[in-house]
C-alpha positions in Angstrom: -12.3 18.3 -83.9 -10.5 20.9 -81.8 -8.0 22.7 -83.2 -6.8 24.5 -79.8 -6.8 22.8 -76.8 -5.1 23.8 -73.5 -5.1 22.6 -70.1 -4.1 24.6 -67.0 -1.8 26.9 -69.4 0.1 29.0 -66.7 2.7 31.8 -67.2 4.7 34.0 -64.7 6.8 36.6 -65.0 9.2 36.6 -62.2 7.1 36.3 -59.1 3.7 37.5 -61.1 1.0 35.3 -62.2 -0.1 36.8 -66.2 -1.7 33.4 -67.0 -3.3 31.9 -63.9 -4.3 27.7 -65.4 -6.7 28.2 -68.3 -8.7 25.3 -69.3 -10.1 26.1 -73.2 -10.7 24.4 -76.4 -11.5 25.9 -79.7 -13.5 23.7 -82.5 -12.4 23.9 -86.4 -14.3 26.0 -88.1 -15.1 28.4 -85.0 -14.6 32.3 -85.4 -13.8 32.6 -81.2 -13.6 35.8 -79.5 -11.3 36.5 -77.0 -11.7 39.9 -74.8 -10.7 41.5 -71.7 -9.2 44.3 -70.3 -5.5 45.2 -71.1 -3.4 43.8 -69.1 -5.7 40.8 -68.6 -3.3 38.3 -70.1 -5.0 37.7 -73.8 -1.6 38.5 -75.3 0.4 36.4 -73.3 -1.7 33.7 -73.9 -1.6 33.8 -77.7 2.1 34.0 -77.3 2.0 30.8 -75.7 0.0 28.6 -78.7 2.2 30.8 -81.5 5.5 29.6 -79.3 7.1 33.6 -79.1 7.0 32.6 -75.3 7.2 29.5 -73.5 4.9 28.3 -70.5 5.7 28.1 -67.1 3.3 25.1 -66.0 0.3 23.4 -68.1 0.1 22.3 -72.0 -1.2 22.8 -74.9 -1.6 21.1 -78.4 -2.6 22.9 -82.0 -4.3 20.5 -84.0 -3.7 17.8 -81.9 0.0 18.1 -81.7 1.9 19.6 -78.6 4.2 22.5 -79.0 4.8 24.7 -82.4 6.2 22.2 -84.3 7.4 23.0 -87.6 4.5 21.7 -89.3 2.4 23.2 -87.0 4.1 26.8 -88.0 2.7 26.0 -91.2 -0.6 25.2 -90.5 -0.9 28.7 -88.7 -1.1 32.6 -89.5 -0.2 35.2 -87.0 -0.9 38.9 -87.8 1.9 40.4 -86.7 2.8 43.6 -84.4 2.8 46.3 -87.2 6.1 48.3 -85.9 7.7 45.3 -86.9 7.6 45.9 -90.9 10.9 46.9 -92.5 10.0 50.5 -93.5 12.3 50.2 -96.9 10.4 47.1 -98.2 7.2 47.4 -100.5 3.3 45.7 -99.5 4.1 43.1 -102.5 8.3 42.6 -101.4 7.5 42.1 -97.7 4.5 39.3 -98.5 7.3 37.9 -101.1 9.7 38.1 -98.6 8.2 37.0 -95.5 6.1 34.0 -97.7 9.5 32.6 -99.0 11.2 32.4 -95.2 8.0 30.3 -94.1 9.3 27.7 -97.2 6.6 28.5 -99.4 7.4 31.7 -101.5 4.0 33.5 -102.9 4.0 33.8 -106.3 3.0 37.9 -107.7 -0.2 37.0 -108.7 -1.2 35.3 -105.0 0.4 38.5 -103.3 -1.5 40.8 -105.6 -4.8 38.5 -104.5 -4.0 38.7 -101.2 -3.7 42.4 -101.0 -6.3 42.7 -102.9 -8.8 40.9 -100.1 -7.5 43.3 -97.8 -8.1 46.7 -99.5 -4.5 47.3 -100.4 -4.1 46.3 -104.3 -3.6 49.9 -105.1 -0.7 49.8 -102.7 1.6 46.8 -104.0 4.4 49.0 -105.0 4.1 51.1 -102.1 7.0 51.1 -99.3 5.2 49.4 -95.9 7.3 53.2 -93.9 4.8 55.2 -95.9 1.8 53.1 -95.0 -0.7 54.8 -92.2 -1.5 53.1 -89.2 -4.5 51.4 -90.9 -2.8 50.0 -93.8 -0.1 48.7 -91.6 -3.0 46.4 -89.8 -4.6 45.4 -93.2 -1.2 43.9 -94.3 -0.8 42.4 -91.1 -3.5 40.9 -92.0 -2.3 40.2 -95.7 0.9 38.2 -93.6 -1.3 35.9 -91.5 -2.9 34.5 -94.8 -0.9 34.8 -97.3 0.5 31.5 -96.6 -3.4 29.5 -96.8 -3.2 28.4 -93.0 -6.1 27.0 -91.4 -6.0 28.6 -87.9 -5.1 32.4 -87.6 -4.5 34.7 -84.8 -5.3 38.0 -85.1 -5.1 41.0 -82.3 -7.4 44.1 -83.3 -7.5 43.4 -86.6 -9.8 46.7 -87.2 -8.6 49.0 -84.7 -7.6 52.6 -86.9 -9.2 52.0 -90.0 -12.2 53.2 -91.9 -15.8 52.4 -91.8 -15.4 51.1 -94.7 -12.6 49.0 -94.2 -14.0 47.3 -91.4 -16.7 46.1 -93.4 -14.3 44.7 -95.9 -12.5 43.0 -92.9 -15.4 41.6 -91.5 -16.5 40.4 -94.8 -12.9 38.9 -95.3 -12.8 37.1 -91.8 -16.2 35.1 -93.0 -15.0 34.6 -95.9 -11.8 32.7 -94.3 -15.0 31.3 -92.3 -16.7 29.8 -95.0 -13.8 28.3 -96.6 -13.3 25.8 -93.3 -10.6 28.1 -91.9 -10.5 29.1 -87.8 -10.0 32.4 -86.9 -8.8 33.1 -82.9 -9.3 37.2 -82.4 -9.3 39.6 -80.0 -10.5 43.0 -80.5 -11.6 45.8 -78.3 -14.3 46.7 -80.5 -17.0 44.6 -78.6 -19.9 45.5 -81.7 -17.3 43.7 -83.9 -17.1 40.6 -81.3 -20.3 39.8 -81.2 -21.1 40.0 -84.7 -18.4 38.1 -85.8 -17.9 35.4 -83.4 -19.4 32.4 -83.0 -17.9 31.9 -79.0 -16.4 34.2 -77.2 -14.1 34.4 -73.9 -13.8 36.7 -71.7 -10.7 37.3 -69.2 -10.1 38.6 -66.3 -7.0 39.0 -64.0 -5.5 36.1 -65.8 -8.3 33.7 -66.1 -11.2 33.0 -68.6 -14.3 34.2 -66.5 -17.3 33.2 -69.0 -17.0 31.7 -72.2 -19.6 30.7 -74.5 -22.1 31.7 -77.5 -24.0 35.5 -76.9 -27.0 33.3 -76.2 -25.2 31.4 -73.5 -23.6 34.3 -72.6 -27.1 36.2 -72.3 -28.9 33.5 -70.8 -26.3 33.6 -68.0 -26.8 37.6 -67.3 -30.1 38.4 -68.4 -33.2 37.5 -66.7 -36.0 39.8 -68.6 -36.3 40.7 -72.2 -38.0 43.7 -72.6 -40.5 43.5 -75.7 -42.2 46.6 -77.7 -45.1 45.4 -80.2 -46.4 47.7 -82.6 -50.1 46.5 -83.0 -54.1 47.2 -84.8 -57.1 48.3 -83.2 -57.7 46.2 -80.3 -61.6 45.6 -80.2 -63.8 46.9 -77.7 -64.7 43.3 -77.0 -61.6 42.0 -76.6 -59.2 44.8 -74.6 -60.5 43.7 -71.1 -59.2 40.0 -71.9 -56.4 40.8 -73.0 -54.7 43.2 -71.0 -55.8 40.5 -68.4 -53.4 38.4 -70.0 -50.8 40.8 -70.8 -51.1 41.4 -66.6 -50.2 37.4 -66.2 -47.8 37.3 -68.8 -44.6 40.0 -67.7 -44.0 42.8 -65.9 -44.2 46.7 -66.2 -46.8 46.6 -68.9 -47.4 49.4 -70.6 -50.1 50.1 -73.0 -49.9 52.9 -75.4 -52.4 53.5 -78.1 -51.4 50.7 -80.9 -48.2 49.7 -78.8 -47.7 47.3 -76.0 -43.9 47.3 -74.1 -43.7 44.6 -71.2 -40.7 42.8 -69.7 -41.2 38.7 -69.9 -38.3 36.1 -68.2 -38.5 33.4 -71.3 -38.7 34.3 -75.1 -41.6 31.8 -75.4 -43.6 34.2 -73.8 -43.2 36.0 -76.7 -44.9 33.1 -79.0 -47.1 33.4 -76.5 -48.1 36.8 -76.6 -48.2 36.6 -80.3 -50.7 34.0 -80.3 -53.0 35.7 -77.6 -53.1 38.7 -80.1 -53.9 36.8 -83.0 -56.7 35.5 -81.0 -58.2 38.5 -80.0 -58.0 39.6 -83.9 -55.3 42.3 -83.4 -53.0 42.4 -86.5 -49.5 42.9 -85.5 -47.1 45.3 -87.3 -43.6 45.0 -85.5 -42.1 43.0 -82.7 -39.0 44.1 -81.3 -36.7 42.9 -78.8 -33.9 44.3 -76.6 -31.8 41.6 -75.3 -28.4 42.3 -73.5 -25.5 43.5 -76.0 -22.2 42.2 -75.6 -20.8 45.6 -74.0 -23.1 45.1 -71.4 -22.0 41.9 -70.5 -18.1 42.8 -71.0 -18.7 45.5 -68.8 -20.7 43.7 -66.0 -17.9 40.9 -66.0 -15.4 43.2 -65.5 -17.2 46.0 -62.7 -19.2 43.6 -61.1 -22.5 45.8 -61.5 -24.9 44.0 -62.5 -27.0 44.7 -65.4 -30.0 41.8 -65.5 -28.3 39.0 -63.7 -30.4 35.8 -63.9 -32.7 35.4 -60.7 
């Protein structure tokens, strides 16, 4: 089922295209990345499916109903744009507060659960105008689910806290995850991305330029893997036929003592090159792989440099 679906979504400001026709869908259950630049029009385009702005051409639905119905308010968290918290409230009286204006007031106990999922239970009774940057985004965070919605939005979700509040972020988002919920993020930490998410867009000038899983995604820019194998004696019998091999099987082979590093163009290759050793009785101790990370392919989207662009 797709629980975001747009076609030709357009928005301009004046004269100025922001949103230039996007074509996307987004399955339940997905965690979907969505990157780009600043200024690339990610924000204005989650405006658009939360209804804070209106489009200026196209349509989209939310669970398979057009426009931010009522019930489809419900049915959605949005973290929210931290300078927006009223300074004088507490982390337990804003959830309490903003839960009982969506219709569905949060009892103490689910506020204190909430809070608690987001690293802030020792900060319930805490006014939100004291609360660093950080804490700011965690309730953010604590707003967009307080209310049990099954598709939320949520812009940097990370960005200014800890080391180890990230990990309980991350651990929180596949927790919402596991529990059948969608989660729709963008975040400039790219590590995060591509961890995280199952798909992920990326934009540029107003338009979604690739889309897919990091395999697609890799498949797409990457035409060589570069493999190290840490390995056993290779017998005296045996090192002529295989390095023959080796010679048919990649490129820029190198052979250091107990360590092979070669470049191949399909990961069956390295089956392949696994077998050839086991043949040649050579125990192998390690196989590692560099592949293309998601910062590379961010950053050859948007320079146009290519990195390992498919042949």
């Amino acid at each position: 089922m797709n629980i975001i679906n747009t076609k030709q979504l357009f928005k301009k400001y004046g004269s100025v295209p922001v949103v230039k026709g996007i074509d996307l869908t987004v399955k339940k259950g997905e965690i979907f990345g969505f990157l780009g630049r600043n200024g690339a029009g990610k924000s204005t385009f989650i405006n658009m499916l939360t209804g804070i702005i209106h489009p200026s051409a196209g349509s989209f639905s939310l669970f398979g109903m057009t426009g931010p119905t009522d019930e489809v308010k419900r049915r959605i968290g949005v973290m929210p744009d931290y300078s927006s918290f009223e300074s004088s409230l507490t982390a337990m009286g804003y959830l309490r507060f903003l839960s009982e204006l969506s219709g569905n007031k949060a009892s103490k106990e689910k506020c204190l659960s909430v809070l608690k999922k987001v690293g802030l239970e020792g900060e319930a009774h805490k006014k939100t105008g004291k609360f660093s940057f950080g804490m700011k985004k965690k309730l953010g965070i604590a707003q967009a689910i307080i209310h049990d919605p099954e598709l939320i939005f949520l812009d940097e979700p990370t960005s200014g806290m800890d080391a180890e509040s990230v990990i309980q972020i991350h651990q929180l988002i596949r927790e919402l995850n596991s529990e059948g919920k969608t989660v729709f993020m963008t975040s400039h930490n790219l590590d995060e991305v591509e961890k995280l998410c199952t798909r992920i867009a990326i934009m540029k000038d107003g338009q979604i330029a690739k889309i897919g899983s990091m395999d697609e995604l890799r498949s797409y820019y990457q035409s060589t893997i570069l493999v190290k194998i840490k390995h056993g004696e290779i017998p005296t019998s045996e090192v002529n036929q295989l390095t023959e091999w080796l010679l048919q099987s990649g490129e820029g082979l190198e052979m250091k003592e107990k360590h092979v590093i070669i470049s191949v163009n399909h990961e069956k290759r390295i089956a392949e090159m696994i077998r050839a050793f086991n043949q040649c009785k050579v125990d192998i101790y390690r196989v590692e792989v560099e592949e293309a990370s998601l910062e590379e392919i961010f950053l050859d989207e948007q320079t146009g440099h290519s990195i390992r662009k498919v042949m």
